[in-house]
C-alpha positions as CSV (number, residue, x, y, z in Angstrom):
1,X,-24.7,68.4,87.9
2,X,-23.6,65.2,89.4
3,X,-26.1,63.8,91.7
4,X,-23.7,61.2,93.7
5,X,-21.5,63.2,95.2
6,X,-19.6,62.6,98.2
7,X,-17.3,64.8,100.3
8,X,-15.1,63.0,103.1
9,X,-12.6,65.5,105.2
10,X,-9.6,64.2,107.4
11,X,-7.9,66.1,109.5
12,X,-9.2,69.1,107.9
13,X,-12.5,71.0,108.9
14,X,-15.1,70.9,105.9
15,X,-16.7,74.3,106.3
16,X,-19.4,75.7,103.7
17,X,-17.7,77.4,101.5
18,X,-15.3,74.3,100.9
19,X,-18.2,72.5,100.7
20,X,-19.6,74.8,98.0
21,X,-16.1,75.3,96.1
22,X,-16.0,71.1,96.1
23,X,-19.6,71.1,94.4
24,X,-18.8,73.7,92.1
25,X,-15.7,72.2,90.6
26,X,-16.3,68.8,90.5
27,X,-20.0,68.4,90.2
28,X,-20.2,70.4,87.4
29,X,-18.2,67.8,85.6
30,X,-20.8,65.9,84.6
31,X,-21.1,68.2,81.2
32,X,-18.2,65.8,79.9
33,X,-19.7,62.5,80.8
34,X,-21.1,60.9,77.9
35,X,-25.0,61.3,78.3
36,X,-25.8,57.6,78.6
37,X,-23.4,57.5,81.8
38,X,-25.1,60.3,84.0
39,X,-27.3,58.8,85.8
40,X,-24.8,56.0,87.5
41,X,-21.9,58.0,88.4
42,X,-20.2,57.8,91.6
43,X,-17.9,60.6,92.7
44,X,-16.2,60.3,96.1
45,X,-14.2,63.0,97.2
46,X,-11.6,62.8,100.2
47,X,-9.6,66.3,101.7
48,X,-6.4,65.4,103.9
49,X,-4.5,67.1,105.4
50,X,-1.4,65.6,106.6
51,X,2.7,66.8,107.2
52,X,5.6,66.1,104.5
53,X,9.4,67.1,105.8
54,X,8.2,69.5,108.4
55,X,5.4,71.1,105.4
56,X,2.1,71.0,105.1
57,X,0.7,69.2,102.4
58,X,-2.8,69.2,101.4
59,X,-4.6,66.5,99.9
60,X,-7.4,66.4,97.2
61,X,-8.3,62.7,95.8
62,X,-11.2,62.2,93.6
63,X,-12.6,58.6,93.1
64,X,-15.0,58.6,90.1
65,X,-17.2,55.4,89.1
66,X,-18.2,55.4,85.7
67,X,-20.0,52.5,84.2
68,X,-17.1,50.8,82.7
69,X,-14.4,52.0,84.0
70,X,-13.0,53.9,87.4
71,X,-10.9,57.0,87.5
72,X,-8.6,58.3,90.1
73,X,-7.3,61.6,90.6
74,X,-4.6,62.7,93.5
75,X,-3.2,65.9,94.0
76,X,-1.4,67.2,96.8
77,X,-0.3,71.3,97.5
78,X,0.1,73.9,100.1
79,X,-3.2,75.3,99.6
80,X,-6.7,72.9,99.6
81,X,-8.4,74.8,96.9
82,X,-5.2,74.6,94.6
83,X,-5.7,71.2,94.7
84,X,-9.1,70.6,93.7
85,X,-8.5,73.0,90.8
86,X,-5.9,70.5,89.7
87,X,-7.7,68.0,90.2
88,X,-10.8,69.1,88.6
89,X,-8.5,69.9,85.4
90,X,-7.2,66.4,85.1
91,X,-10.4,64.5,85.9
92,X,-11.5,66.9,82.9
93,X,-8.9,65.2,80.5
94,X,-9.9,61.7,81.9
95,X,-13.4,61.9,81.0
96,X,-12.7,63.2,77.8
97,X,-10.1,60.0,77.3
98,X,-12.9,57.9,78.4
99,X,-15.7,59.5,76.6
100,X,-13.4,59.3,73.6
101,X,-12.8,55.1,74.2
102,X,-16.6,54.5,75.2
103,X,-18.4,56.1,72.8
104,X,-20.7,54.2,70.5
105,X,-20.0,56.7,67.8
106,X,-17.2,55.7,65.3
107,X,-17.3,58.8,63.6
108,X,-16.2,60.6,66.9
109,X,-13.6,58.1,67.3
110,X,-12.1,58.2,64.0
111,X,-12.1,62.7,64.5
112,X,-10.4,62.0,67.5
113,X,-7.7,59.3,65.9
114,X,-7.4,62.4,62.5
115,X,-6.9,65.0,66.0
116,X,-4.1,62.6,67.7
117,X,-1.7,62.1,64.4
118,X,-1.7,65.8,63.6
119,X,-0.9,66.7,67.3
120,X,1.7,64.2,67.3
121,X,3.0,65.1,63.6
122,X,3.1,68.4,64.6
């Protein structure tokens, strides 16, 4: 579970089971991150709440530090936990992009390059 984690809410009231929702999805993240890169990650999560054309929008953006690079998540939807299940999903394909490019191993790189050109030959 990601240690670092950091909730910020604007305009929105941060209750406990957002709270708990918050920890569940993103925290548990950390299965993806390369083993080497646990220990120093960052995540900062901000919930807004603001209004789009006369509709509410909800806000879920996700800041995550990693040691060589930083990744960036917005999603924005009519209902908060929506959001952060979007969110969660493509900060899952991010990490696996960046595990992929920061790996020391070349043998996962190369599965992953065999994985790309059948996907895209397909």
């Amino acid at each position: 579970m990601i240690e670092n984690l950091k909730v910020n809410a604007m305009v929105i009231e941060l209750d406990e089971d957002l709270m708990k929702y918050v920890q569940k999805k993103i925290a548990n993240l950390d299965k993806y991150i390369p083993k080497n890169a646990r220990e120093s990650v960052h995540v900062e999560v901000w919930l807004k709440d603001a209004k789009a054309k006369d509709k509410k929008q909800l806000t879920c953006e996700v800041k995550m530090t990693l040691p060589k690079e930083i990744i960036v998540t917005k999603e924005s939807t009519l209902n908060i936990y929506a959001a952060i299940d979007i969110v969660e999903a493509k900060l899952k394909n991010q990490i696996l992009r960046y595990k992929s490019l920061h790996s020391n191993s070349k043998i996962r790189h190369t599965i992953n390059l065999i994985k790309n050109k059948r996907a895209i030959n397909q």
